[in-house]
Every structure is written in C-alpha cells, then in structure tokens.
N, C-alpha and C positions, 0 to 999 in steps of 0.2 A: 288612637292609632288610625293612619289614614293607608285603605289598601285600593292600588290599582284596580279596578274591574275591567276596565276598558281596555281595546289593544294598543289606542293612541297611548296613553298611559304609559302601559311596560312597554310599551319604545321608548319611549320617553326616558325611564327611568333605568331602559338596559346602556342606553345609548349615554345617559350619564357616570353607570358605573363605569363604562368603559373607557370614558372622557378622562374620569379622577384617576386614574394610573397609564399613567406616560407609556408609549409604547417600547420604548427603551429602558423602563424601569430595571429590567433583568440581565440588561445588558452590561458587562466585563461590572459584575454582583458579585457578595459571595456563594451564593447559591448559583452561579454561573462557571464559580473553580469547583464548588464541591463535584458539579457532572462532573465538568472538566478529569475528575479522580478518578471519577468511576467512569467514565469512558476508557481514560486510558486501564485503570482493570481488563475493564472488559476484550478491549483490545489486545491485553497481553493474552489473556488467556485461547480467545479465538486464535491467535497467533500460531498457533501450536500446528492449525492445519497446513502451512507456508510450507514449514521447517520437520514436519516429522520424516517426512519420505529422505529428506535429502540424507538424514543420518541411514535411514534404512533400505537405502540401495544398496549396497555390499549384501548384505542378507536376505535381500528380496531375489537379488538378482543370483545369488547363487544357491536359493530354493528351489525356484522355479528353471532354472539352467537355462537362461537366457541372455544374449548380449547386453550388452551396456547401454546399446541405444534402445534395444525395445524395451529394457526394464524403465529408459526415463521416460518413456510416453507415459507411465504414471505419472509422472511431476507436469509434463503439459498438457495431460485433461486437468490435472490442480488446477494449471493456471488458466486453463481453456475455462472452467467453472467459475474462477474467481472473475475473469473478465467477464463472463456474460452476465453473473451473479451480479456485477457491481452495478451494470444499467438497471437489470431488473431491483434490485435492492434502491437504488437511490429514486426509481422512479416513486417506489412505494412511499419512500422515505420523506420524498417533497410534498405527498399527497395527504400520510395518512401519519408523520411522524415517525421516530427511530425505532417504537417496540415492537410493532408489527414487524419490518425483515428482522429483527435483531430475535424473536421468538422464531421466525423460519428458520432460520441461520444453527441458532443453537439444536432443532430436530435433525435439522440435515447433516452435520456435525457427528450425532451419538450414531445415524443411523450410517453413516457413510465412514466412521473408524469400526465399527460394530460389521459392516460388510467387508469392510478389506480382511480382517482376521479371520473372518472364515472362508477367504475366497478361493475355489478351488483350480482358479486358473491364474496367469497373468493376464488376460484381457479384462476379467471378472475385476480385478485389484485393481488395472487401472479405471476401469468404467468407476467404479466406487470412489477412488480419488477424485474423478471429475463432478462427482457429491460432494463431496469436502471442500472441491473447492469455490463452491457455487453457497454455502452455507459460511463459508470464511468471508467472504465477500462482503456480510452484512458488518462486518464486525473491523474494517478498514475504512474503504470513499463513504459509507453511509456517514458514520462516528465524526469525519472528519468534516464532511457537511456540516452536522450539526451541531459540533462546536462551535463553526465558524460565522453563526448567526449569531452566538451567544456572547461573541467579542470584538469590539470594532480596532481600537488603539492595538491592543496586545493578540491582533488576531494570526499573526505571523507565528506566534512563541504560542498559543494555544494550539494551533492546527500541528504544529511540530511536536508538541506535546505528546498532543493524541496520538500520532503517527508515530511515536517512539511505543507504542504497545506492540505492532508488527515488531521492531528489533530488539524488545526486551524478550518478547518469546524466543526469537531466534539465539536470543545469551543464558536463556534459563530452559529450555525445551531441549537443545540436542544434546548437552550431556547426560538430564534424564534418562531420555529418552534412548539415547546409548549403553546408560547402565542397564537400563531395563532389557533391554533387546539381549545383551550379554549371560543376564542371568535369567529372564522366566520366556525367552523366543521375542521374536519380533511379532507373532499371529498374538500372544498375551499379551503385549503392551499395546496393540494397536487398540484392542477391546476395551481395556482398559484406560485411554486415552477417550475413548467417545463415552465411558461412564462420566470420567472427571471432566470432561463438556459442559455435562446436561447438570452434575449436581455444582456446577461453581458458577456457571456463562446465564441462567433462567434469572435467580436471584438478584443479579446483575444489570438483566435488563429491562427486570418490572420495578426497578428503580429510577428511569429515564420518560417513565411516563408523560411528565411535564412538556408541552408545545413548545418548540422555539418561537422566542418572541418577535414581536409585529415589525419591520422593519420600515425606514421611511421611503413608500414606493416610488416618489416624483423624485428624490434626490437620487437614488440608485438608478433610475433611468437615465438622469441626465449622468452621473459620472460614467455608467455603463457607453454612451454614446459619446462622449469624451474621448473615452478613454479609445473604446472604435476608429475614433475621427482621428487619431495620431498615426496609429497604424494603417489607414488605408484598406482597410480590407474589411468585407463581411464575416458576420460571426460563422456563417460555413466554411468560409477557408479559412478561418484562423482554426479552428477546431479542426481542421483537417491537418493542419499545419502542427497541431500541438500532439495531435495523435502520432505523425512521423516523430514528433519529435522523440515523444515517447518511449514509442518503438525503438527506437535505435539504441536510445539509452542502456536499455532493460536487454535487449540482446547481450551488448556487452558487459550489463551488471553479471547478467545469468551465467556466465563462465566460472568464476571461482565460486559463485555464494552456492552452486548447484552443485559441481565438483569439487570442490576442493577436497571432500572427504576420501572419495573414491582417488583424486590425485594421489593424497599420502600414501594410499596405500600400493599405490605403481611404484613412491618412490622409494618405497620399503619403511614407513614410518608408522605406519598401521591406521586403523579406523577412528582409533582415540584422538589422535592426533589434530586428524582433520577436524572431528567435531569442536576439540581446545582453539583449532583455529576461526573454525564458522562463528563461536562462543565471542572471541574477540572482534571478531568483523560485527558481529551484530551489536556489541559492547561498544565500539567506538565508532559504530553507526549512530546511535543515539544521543554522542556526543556531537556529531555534525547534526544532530537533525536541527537539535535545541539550538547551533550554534547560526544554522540556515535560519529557524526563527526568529531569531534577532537580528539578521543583517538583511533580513527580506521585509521586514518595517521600517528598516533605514532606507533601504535602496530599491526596494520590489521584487518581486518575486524573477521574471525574465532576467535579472543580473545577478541573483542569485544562484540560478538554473545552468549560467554560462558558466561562472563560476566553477561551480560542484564538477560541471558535465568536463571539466579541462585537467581537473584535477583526479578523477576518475580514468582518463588516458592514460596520466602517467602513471598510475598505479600497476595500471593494466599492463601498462612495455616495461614496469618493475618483473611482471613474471615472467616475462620470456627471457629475461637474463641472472635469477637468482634462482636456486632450489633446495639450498638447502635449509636445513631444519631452520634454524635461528631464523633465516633469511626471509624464511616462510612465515612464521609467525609476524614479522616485525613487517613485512609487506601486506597479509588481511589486516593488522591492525590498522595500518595507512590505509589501505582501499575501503573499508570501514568506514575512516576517519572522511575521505573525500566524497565517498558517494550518498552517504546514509540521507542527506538533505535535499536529492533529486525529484524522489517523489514527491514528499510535503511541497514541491513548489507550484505542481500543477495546480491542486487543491487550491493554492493560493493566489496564482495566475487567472483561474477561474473567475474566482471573486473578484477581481480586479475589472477583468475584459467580460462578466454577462450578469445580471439579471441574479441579485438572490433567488428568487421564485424559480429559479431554473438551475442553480447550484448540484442539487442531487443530481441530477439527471446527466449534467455535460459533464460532471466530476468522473460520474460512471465511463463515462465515453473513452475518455481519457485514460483513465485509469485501467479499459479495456485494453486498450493498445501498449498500454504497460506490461500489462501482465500477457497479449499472447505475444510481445517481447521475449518476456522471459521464458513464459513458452517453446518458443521457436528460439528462443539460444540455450533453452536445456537441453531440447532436441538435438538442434544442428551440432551443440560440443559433442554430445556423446557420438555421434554419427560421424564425425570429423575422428574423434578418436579411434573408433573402429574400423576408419580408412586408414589415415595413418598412423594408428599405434601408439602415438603420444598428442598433448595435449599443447606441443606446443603454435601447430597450426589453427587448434581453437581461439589461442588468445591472440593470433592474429587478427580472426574471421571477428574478436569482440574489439577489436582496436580499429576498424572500419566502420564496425557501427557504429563506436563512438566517435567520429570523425563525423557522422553523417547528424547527429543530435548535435555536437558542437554548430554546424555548418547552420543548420533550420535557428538555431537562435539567435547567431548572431544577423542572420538575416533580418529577424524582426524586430532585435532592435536598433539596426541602421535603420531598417523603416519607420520605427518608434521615432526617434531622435531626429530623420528630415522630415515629418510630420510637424513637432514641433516647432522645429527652427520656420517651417514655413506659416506654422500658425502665429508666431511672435513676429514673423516678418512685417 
C-alpha cells in the first residue's frame, strides 16, 4: 500500500479524485429529482406562512376591533419579512448552501406562529408576522436557486416544480387552517401551526445537506454576456428593470389572492367560501406554474413573463364585472390558471441574464420587489376599501399595475430582438 506523506502528494491525489467525476455528474440525475421532491415538500409545508393570515383576517380583525386596513399590515410585515428574508437567505444560500437559511427559516417559523397567538395587541401580531415572514423566505427564491443548479435541459419545469410548494400550501393550508380557526380560535391554531413547522420542515431540511454541483464557469460567463449584449443594458438596470417589473405584477396579483376571503364575506357568501376560492386559485396556479415550465424551455422565460402578465389583466377586468357566487369561483379559478407562472419566471430570467455564482442573491432581489408588491397591494386594497366601501376601485388600482409589468417587458424584449437582428446583421 502506497500512502501520501508529502503535501505535493495529496494534491496530487485530491486534485485527481476530483478530476475522476465530471463536474456535471449530478446534474438533471436521479438524485437530482429525488431533492427536486423534497424541495418541493419542504416548500409546501413552509408555504403555510404566505396563506395563514389571509384566511385569518375576518377573526383577527374582529378580535382585536380594528379596520380592515390596519388589520392587513399584518400580511405586509409577512411580505415586508419575506422580501428582506429572501436577500438575506439566498445570500447565505450562495455561500454556505441551502441548510443553513432553510434551519433559520424553520426557528423563526415555530417562534413567530407561537408569538402571534399569544399576542396581546395588533401591533404585537403584526410585528410577529413580519417573523414568519422573514423565516418563509428560506423556504421559496433560496429552494428555487438551488434546484436550478441541479438542472440545465429541464431547468424551466424543475424551478416551476419547486415553486409549485408556495401554491400547494395555499390549496391545502386555508381550508385547514379555516377549519381550525372555526373550531379551537384562530390564537389555537396559530400555535399550533408553528409546532407543525418545526416537527415536519427540520427533517426536511437536514436532507438537502449535499452542495450544488460545480458548474462550468468560462461557459456561463460567456452566455451570461451574450445573453447581456442582446439586451443593451448593464446587469444594474436590467435588475432594476426586473424589480419594477415585479412590483407591479404582485401589486395586482395581491387583490383577490389577499381578499378575496374578506370579499365573500361583503358579498354575503361567508368566509368558507372565500377560502374554497383562494383553494382553487392556488389549485390551478400550479397548473400554470408546471405549464410556464415547459413553455419557458421552449421560448424563455421573458416571453413566458409577457405571456402570464396579459392574461393575468384579463382575469383582473373579469372581476370588476361579475360577482356572483358561480362567477366567482370560475373567475379565481382562471386567475389561478393565468397568473400562477409569473413568479417562477424571474427565477428563470435570472439564470439566463447573470452569473450562477450569483443566482441566490439577485433571485433575492427580485423576489424582494415581488413580495413588497404584494405588500403594498395587500395594504393599498384594504385602504382603497375603507375609502370607498367596496372593492371595486381596488381591482382598478391592480389593473394599472398590471399594465405597468405588461409595459417593462415588452420593452425588453423589443430590446432583446433589435439586439439581435443587429448582431446577425
């Protein structure tokens, strides 16, 4: 037996084990779908912090006897926490891998459902949601990151995958989560929500221990500058560019997926109701996500984006002219079906226009301006509402933002496309 002594040596011989497996060995594997599964687990289950408040505003809000808009500033520390959560999470996540946030994530979780149910104020409640939602955060843009190392061909219909755990929570979480509130208080199930966090989400994610694999850094340079050089523009303002875009989106998403439960029950249809509806929006969100993943490998993500973002409008001018029951149902199921494929395109956009090595980080970024999107259109509806009384000049105020996400993409890909033609010229 011959053993190294020397350091020339075990270089030598580290430098060849590392030779003998391809740095793409793990790449679209099947140890590459197994995460793939447990991501998306893991992702459902975290899911739960998005979608709990939305069911438990009616009862929040008429515990504490306060309007409708100050009760949602709980839902926008949510998202104020998931946005900032998401930068800090993917930064960790590019540095040190996905278990580290994804074990943050799960503490902040048991201890931010474990603070709202005993909180003795609404400031208290919502401060504590802006916990939940800074701890959810790990459990979305980190997850989606780093699946998206783990698949080059089918990395469209992976990242959509993942990103179908946010709207599997939101189809399996608010009915729960409704029943529960009905039978043991909304303060019992909140508590009971951050136990089944910490005993289902920990398991989960000292499973993903394994590194995402080495990717090839000279080729991803040059397509990352490529891909730059069509567009015209620096990675700061396209990233400034994709944040508006974002934003505008997520404004007009946050109208029905935020109220609609509180709607039903304006229109005398009750609280059940709306959650049966948020159930199907997020049911046939999942369908568009998966369906964005396969047509964002055909065509890319920015015409995928355009896509989602136009048929998301009409969804939207579907509610300003129908209300009732039937009509309601079969319109979240459509706004479901149009929008559910928006987010995963960032994620995938990303990949395209910067630098794997830097994936977690601008995912975050982006993802930030998503979410205080929705933020700032959970807020503005309820506050729209408490001016004028009904909901129907909110789905105005979300039909201009989505005019203003339409407008930013197709900007860049007229820019995309005479980049081109002048680079063939």
């Amino acid at each position: 037996m011959l053993v190294c002594l020397t350091e020339d040596c075990r270089e030598k011989t580290l430098n060849g084990n590392a030779e003998s497996r391809s740095p793409s060995a793990d790449i679209e594997s099947a140890y590459a779908w197994i995460r793939l599964s447990i991501s998306l687990l893991l992702s459902t289950a975290g899911g739960i912090g998005m979608w709990s408040f939305v069911v438990a505003l009616p009862a929040v809000q008429a515990d504490f006897g306060s309007p409708r808009g100050a009760a949602s500033v709980a839902f926008t520390l949510t998202m104020i926490g998931f946005a900032t959560g998401g930068v800090v999470m993917g930064r960790l996540a590019d540095r040190y891998g996905i278990v580290p946030p994804g074990l943050i994530g799960v503490v902040l979780l048991t201890i931010g459902y474990v603070a709202t149910g005993y909180a003795p104020t609404l400031p208290w409640f919502a401060l504590a949601h802006g916990v939940i939602g800074f701890g959810t955060s790990a459990t979305f843009g980190p997850l989606m990151s780093d699946v998206s190392h783990w698949f080059t061909r089918r990395r469209g219909v992976a990242v959509a995958i993942v990103s179908c755990g946010n709207y599997l929570g939101g189809t399996l979480w608010p009915p729960l989560v409704e029943h529960f509130i009905a039978t043991d208080g909304w303060r019992a199930t909140q508590i009971g929500i951050g136990v089944l966090c910490l005993v289902s989400m920990l398991p989960l994610t000292l499973m993903l221990r394994r590194r995402a694999p080495i990717h090839d850094v000279e080729g991803s340079e040059a397509r990352t500058n490529q891909t730059h050089g069509s567009l015209g523009l620096s990675p700061t303002a396209l990233m400034v560019l994709l944040c508006l875009a974002g934003l505008g989106c997520c404004v007009a998403m946050s109208m029905p997926q935020v109220h609609i439960v509180a709607y039903c029950g304006d229109l005398g249809y009750g609280p059940a109701r709306g959650a049966e509806m948020l159930s199907a929006m997020m049911a046939f969100g999942i369908v568009s996500r998966l369906a964005s993943g396969f047509i964002a490998d055909r065509i890319g993500g920015l015409p995928t984006l355009l896509i989602g973002s136009v048929l998301q409008g009409i969804a939207l001018f579907l509610y300003l002219w129908f209300d009732s029951l039937v009509s309601l149902y079969v319109i979240s199921a459509l706004f479901g079906l149009f929008q559910g494929g928006l987010v995963p395109m960032y994620a995938i956009i990303v990949r395209e226009y910067f630098r794997p090595q830097e994936a977690g980080a601008r995912l975050g970024i982006v993802l930030m301006a998503t979410l205080l999107g929705m933020a700032l259109g959970g807020w503005m509806s309820g506050a729209i509402y408490d001016f004028t009384g009904s909901y129907r000049a909110a789905f105005v105020n979300g039909l201009a933002w989505n005019l203003l996400n339409v407008g930013v993409v197709l900007w860049l890909l007229q820019r995309e496309g005479r980049g081109r033609r002048l680079a063939y010229a």
